[in-house]
C-alpha positions as CSV (number, residue, x, y, z in Angstrom):
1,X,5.4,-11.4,-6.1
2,X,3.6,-8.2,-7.4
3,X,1.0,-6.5,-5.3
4,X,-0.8,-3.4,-5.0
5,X,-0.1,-1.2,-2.3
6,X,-2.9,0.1,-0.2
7,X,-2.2,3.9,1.1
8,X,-1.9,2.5,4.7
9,X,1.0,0.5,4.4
10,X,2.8,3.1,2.5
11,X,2.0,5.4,5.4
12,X,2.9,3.2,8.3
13,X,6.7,3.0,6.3
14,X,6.4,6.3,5.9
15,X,6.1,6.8,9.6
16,X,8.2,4.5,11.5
17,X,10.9,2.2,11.0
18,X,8.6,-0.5,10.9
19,X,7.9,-4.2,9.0
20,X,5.9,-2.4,6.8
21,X,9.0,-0.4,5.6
22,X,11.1,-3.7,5.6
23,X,8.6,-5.4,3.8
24,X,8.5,-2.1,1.5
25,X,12.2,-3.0,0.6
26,X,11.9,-6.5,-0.1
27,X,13.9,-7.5,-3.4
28,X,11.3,-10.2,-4.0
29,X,8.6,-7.7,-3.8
30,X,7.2,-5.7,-6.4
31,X,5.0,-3.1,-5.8
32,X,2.1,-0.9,-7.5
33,X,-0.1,1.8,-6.6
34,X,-2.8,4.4,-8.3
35,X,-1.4,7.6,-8.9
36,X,-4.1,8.5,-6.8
37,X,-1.8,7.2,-3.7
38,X,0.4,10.6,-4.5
39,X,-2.5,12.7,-3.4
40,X,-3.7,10.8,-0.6
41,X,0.3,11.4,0.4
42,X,0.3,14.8,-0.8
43,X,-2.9,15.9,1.6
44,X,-0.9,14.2,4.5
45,X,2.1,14.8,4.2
46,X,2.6,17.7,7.1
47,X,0.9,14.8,9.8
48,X,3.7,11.9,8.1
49,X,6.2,14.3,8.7
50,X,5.3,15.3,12.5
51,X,4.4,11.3,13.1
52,X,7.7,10.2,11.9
53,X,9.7,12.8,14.1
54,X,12.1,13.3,10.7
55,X,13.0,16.4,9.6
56,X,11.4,17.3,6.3
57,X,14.8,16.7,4.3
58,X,15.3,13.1,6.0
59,X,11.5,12.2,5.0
60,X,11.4,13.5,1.4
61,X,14.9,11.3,1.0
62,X,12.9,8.5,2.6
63,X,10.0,9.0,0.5
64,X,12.5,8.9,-2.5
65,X,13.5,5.8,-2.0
66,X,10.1,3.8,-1.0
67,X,9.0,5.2,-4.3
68,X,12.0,3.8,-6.0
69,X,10.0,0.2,-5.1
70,X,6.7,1.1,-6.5
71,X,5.6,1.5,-9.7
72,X,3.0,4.1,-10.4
73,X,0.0,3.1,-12.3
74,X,-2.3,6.5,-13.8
75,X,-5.7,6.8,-13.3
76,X,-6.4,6.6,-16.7
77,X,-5.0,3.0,-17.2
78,X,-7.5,1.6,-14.7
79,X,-10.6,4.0,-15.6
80,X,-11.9,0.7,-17.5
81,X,-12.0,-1.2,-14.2
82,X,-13.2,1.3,-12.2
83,X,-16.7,0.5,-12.9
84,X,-16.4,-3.2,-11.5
85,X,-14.4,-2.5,-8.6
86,X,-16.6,0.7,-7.3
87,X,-19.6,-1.6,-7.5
88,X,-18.1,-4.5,-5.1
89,X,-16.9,-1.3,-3.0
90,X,-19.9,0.7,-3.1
91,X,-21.1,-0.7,0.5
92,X,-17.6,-1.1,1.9
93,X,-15.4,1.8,1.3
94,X,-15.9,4.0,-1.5
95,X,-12.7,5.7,-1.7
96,X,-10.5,2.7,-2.0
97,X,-12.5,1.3,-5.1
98,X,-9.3,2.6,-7.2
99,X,-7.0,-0.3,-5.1
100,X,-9.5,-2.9,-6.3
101,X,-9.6,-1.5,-9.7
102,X,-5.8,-1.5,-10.0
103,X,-5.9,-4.9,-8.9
104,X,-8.1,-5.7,-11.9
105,X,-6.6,-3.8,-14.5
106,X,-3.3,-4.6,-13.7
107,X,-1.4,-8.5,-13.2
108,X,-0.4,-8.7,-9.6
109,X,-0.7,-11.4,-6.9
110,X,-3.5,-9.4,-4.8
111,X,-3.7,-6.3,-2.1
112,X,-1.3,-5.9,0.6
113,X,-3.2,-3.6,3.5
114,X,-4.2,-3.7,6.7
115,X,-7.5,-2.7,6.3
116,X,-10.2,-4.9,7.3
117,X,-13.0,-3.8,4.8
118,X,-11.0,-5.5,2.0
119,X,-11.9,-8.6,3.7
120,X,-15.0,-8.0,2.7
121,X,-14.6,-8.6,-0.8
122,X,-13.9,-11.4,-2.3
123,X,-13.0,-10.3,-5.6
124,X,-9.1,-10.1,-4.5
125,X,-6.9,-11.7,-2.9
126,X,-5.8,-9.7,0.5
127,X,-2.5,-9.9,2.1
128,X,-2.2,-9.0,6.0
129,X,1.6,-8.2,6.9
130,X,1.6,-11.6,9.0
131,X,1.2,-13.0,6.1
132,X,3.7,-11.4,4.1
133,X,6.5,-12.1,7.3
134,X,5.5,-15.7,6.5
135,X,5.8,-15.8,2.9
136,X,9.0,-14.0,3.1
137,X,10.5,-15.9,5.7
138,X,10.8,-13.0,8.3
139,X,10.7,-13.1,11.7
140,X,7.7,-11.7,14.3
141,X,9.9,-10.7,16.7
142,X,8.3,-8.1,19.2
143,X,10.1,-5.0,17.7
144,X,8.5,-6.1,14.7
145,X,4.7,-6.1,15.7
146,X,4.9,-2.3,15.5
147,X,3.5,-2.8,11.7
């Protein structure tokens, strides 16, 4: 399964030894993002670092190897979707009309995110963690509701 990643799943790995970063590593899981996702990171990176109670080293490492599991799709690639996508978005959110866009320009099996204004489109299909666990045959075990 292919799906594009949604800047708050990436951070909630990013954070804490969580689902998310479980689901992150999941050999049957392939993931994309915009390289837009970098800057979002990028601007903050300082609050990851102080969230995740790593030192810097131990987080860039960690980074490393989530990003090993994504594949990084450029602006320019989607620009010809962006159109579409910033129209269904316009009323939503804005600043996530590149996520729809990837999911246009690029195949994948829809958007996996915990944000609830995706819902509100119905252009793509959005995948809650829940639902993810399920697909993948993982447990909900109360350590793992920490998403």
């Amino acid at each position: 399964m292919r799906l594009v990643l949604d800047a708050n799943r990436l951070f909630a790995a990013l954070i804490k030894n969580s689902i998310s970063r479980k689901i992150l590593f999941h050999p049957s899981l392939e993931f994309i993002a915009p390289d837009y996702i970098l800057i979002e990171l990028s601007n903050h990176k300082n609050e990851l670092i102080r969230k995740s109670k790593l030192p810097e080293d131990e987080f860039d490492i960690l980074f490393q190897s989530i990003f090993e599991n994504i594949i990084i799709i450029s602006l320019e690639e989607i620009k010809p979707c962006y159109k579409r996508a910033k129209e269904i978005m316009k009323n939503i959110d804005p600043d996530d009309a590149v996520f729809l866009a990837l999911s246009f320009c690029s195949p994948n099996d829809g958007i996996w995110t915990e944000d609830a204004h995706f819902e509100e489109q119905d252009a793509v299909r959005v995948w809650k963690t829940t639902e993810l666990m399920e697909v993948l045959g993982m447990k909900n075990t109360e350590k793992n509701k920490s998403m």
